[in-house]
N, C-alpha and C positions, 0 to 999 in steps of 0.2 A: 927323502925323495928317492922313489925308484926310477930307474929307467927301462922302458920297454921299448923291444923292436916290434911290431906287427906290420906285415906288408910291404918292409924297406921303410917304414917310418918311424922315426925316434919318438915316443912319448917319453913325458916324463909327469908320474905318479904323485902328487903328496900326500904319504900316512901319514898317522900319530903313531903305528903302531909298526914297526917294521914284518910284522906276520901278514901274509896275505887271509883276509878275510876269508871264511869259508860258506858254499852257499849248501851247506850242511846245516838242519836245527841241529843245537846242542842235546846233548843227550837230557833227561827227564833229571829234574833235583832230584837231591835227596830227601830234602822235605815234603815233596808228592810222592814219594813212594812210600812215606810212613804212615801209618795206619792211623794216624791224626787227624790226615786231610781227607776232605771227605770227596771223593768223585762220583759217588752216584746217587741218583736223584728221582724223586719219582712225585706225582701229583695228584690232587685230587679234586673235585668238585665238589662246591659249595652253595648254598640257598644265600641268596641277600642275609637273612634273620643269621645262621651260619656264621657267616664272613664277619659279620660284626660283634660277635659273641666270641670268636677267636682275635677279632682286633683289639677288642676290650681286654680281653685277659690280656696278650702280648705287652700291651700299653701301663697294665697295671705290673707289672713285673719289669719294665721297664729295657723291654727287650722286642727284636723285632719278630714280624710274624713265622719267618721260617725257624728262626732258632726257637720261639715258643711251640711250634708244633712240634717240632723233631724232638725237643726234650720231653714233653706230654707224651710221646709216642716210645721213646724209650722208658720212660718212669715206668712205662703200661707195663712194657715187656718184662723189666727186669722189678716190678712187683711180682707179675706172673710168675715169673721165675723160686719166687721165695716159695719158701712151706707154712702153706697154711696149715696152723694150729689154732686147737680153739683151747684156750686160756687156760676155761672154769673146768673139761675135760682131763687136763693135762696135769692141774694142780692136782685133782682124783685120783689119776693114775701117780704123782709122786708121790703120793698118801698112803696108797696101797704098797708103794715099792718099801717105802718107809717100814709100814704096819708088818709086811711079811719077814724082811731083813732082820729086824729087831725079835719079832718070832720067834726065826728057827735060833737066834744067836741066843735066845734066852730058854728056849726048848733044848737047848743042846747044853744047856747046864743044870737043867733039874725039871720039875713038874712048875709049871704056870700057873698065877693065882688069880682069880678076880680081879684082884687091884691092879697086880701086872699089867692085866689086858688094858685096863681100863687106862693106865699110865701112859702103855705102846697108843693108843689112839689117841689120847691129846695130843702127845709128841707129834703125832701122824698128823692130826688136824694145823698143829702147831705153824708146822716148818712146810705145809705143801705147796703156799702160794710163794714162799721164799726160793724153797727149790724148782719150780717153775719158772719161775724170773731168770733163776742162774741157768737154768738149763737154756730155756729161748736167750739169752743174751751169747751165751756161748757157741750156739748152734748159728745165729743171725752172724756171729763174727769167726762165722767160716770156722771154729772149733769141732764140729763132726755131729754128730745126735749122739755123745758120749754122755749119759748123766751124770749132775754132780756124786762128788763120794758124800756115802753114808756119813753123820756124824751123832750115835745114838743122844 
């Protein structure tokens, strides 16, 4: 119980709380200011045929329609985001790094034979979809566009 005087008259108050309440908002959490919560929003327009083709997917993934769009819409961006390589290219090019490397390491020991040659390009054909793989797997998990090492 407080007591106030206003105007020569005695109130008396009852808190819970002996702090005088304040007609202050409280300051912003700290959970809306983390980069979790999401405060901005923005919308779009839809055809009836639209509306139902995005309520269907939402419903089939078992979620609502704002969270299915916003994750359709980020998926978009951060596919964008990746590097596109095309596969059957890049195996090529690991074939060629192969074939050249092996090359000069065996040009740099003597004259090259026929069979040599012929040896360096199986090996090259061999290992180019494997060092492919290792390369885009290693590049997807943020590893660098560093190629794998040689292994004649």
């Amino acid at each position: 119980m407080q007591a106030q005087v206003l105007a020569g008259v005695n109130f008396a108050v009852a808190t819970a709380d002996p702090k005088p309440t304040s007609l202050i908002p409280p300051a912003i959490s700290p959970a809306r200011e983390s980069e979790n919560y999401r405060v901005k929003q923005t919308g779009t327009r839809l055809t009836e045929a639209e509306f139902a083709e995005v309520e269907a997917a939402a419903a089939d993934e078992g979620t609502n329609i704002s969270a299915w769009i916003r994750e359709a819409i980020l998926a978009r961006l951060r596919a964008a985001q990746r590097v596109n390589t095309d596969p059957i290219l890049l195996a090529e090019l690991m074939a060629i790094r192969s074939l050249i490397l092996n090359l000069f390491a065996a040009a740099s020991k003597g004259p090259l034979t026929d069979e040599s040659l012929r040896k360096m390009l199986v090996y090259a054909d061999s290992v180019k979809q494997q060092k492919a793989d290792e390369f885009l797997v290693k590049l997807r998990a943020g590893g660098g566009a560093k190629p794998p090492k040689e292994t004649p």
